[in-house]
C-alpha atoms as one frame of an Amber mdcrd trajectory, in Angstrom:
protein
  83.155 111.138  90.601  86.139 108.963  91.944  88.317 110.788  89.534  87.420
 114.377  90.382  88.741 114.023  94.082  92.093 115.305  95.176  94.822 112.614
  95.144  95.623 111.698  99.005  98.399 109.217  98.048 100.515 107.239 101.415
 104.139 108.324 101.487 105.561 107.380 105.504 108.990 107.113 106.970 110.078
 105.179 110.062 112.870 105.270 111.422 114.994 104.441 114.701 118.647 105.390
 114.690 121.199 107.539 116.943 121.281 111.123 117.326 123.912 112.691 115.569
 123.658 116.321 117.273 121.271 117.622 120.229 118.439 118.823 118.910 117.905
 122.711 118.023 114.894 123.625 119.749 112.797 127.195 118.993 109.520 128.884
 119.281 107.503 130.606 116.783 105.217 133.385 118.296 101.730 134.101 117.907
 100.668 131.725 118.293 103.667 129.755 120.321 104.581 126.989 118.875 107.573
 125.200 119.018 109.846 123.184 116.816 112.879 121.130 116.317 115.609 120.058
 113.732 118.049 117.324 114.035 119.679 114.976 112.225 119.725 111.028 112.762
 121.676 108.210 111.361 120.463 104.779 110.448 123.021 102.179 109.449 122.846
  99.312 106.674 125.061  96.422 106.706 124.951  93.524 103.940 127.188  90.835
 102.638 128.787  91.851  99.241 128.889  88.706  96.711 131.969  90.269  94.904
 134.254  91.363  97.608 132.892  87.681 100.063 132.819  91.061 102.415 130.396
  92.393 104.613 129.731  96.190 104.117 128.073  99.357 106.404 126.951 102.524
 105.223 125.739 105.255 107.543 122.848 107.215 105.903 121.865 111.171 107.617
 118.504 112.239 107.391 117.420 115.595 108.360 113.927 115.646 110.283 112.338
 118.658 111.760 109.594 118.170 114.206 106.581 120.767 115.302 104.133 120.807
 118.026 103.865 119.059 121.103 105.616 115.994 120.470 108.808 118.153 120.646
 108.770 118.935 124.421 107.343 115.638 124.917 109.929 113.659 123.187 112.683
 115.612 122.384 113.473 118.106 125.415 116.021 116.399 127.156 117.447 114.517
 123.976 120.940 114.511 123.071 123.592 113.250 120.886 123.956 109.520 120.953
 120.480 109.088 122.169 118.045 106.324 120.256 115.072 107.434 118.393 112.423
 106.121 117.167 110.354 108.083 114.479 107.451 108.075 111.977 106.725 111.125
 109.354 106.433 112.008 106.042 108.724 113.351 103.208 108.582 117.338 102.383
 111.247 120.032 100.423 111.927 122.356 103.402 111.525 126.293 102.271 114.988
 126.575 104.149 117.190 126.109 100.948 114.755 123.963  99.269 116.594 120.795
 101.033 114.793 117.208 100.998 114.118 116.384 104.402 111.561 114.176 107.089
 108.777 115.857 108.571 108.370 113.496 111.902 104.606 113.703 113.228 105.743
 110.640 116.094 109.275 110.533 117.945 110.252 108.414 121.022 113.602 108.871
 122.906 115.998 105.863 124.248 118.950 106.102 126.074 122.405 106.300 124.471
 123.338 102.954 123.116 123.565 100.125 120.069 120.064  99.160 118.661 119.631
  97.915 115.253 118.426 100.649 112.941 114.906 100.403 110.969 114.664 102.175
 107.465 111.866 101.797 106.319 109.519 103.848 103.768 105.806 103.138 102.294
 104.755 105.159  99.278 102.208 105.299  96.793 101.635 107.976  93.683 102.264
 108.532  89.670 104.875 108.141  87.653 105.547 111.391  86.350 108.632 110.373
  84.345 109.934 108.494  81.481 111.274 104.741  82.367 114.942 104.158  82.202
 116.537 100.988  82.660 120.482 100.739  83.359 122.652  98.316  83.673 125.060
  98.375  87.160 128.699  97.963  87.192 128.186  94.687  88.491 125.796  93.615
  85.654 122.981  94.181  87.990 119.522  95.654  86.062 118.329  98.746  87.645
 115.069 100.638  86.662 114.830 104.450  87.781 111.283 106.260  87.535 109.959
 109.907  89.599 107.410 109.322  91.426 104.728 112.099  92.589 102.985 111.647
  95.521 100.428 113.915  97.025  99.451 113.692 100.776  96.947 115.491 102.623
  98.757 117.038 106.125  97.043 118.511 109.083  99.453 121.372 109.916 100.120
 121.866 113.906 100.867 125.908 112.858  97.296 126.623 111.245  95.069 124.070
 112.448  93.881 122.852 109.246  94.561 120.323 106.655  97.022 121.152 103.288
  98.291 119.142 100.029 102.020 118.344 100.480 103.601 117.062  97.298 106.707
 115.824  96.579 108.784 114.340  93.999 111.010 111.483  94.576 113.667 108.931
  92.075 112.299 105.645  92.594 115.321 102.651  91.934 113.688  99.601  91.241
 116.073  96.706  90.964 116.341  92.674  89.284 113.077  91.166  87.812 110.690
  93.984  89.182 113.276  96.547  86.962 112.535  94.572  83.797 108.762  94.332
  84.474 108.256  97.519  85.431 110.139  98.844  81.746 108.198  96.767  80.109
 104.637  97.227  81.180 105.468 101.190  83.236 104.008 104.125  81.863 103.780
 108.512  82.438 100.748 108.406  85.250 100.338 104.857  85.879 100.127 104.702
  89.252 102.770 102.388  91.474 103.063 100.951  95.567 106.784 100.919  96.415
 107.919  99.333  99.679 111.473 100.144 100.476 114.402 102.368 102.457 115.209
 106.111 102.019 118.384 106.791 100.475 120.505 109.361  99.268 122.272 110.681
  96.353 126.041 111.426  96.893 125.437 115.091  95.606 126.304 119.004  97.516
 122.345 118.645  98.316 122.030 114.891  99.788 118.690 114.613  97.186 117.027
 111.748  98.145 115.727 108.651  96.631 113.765 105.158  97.456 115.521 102.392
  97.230 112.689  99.826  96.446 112.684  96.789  97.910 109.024  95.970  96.497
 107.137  98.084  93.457 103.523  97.118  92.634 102.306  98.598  89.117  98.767
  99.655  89.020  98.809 100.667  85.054  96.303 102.856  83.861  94.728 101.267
  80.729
């Protein structure tokens, strides 16, 4: 019977960064409902072994926000200002772009905070298992990952399927297991940051911190 329900796989964002632009606020009619897009920036900063340097990079994310929590949390927001926010990943209809559907925001004054990056999902792989080999001799495992998430929608009232499609990079020891034991549908728990690819469309991926393999025998 277990196998006969719809898959409601976890797949949730949070972040807290800076505003890069005020947000664009509208309202749909009928019924009146209103909604937001912005976009944020988190910021990463490591120590590089091969350069003894430390390193930054900036990533944008593109969230869109609907309901209630707009004029509650976004209203008087503006550039520079912190927020903090929880959602969900979806392809927008608006040029099929991948972007963050927030259902929680909270605003904070202009200023420094460290950011938070930080993505949960679980779902199938859907793809074959390759395993590459970095510039820096580092392994590197890439999979796609299908997740499938059950949404109540603030527009109709009522509860849809929202699936996605994601690259999964999975990096060191967890690479190598995961090629060697990974297979089309098993199913896999990935703990890690949101990333993107440096392409025209800013395609995301997971950058996978943690990957748990639940293989289907």
């Amino acid at each position: 019977m277990l196998s006969e329900l719809p898959q409601n796989h976890l797949c949730t964002v949070t972040l807290l960064g800076n505003l890069v632009n005020k947000p664009d606020i509208r309202y749909q009619a009928n019924p009146v409902v209103a909604f937001a897009e912005f976009t944020l920036a988190t910021h990463s900063r490591w120590f590089d072994k091969t350069s003894n340097k430390f390193k930054e990079w900036t990533s944008y994310h593109t969230v869109k926000v609907i309901g209630e929590i707009v004029e509650r949390a976004l209203i008087h927001a503006d550039k520079g200002d912190i927020i903090l926010l929880q959602g969900y990943l979806i392809n927008s209809k608006k040029n099929n772009r991948e972007i963050i559907h927030a259902s929680y925001a909270q605003t904070f004054p202009k200023g420094y905070a460290q950011s938070i990056n930080q993505i949960h999902c679980s779902g199938n792989i859907v793809s074959d298992i390759k395993v590459m080999t970095t510039e820096h001799n580092k392994e590197l495992t890439e999979i796609i990952l299908e997740s499938q998430q059950h949404i109540f929608s603030a527009i109709t009232h009522k509860y849809h399927v929202v699936t996605i499609q994601r690259p999964i990079h999975v990096w060191g020891k967890q690479a190598l297991y995961l090629a060697e034991h990974g297979k089309r549908n098993d199913q896999i728990i990935v703990d890690g940051k949101l990333s993107y690819l440096n392409n025209k469309n800013k395609n995301q991926f997971i950058d996978a911190q943690q990957a748990v393999l639940i293989a289907n025998d």
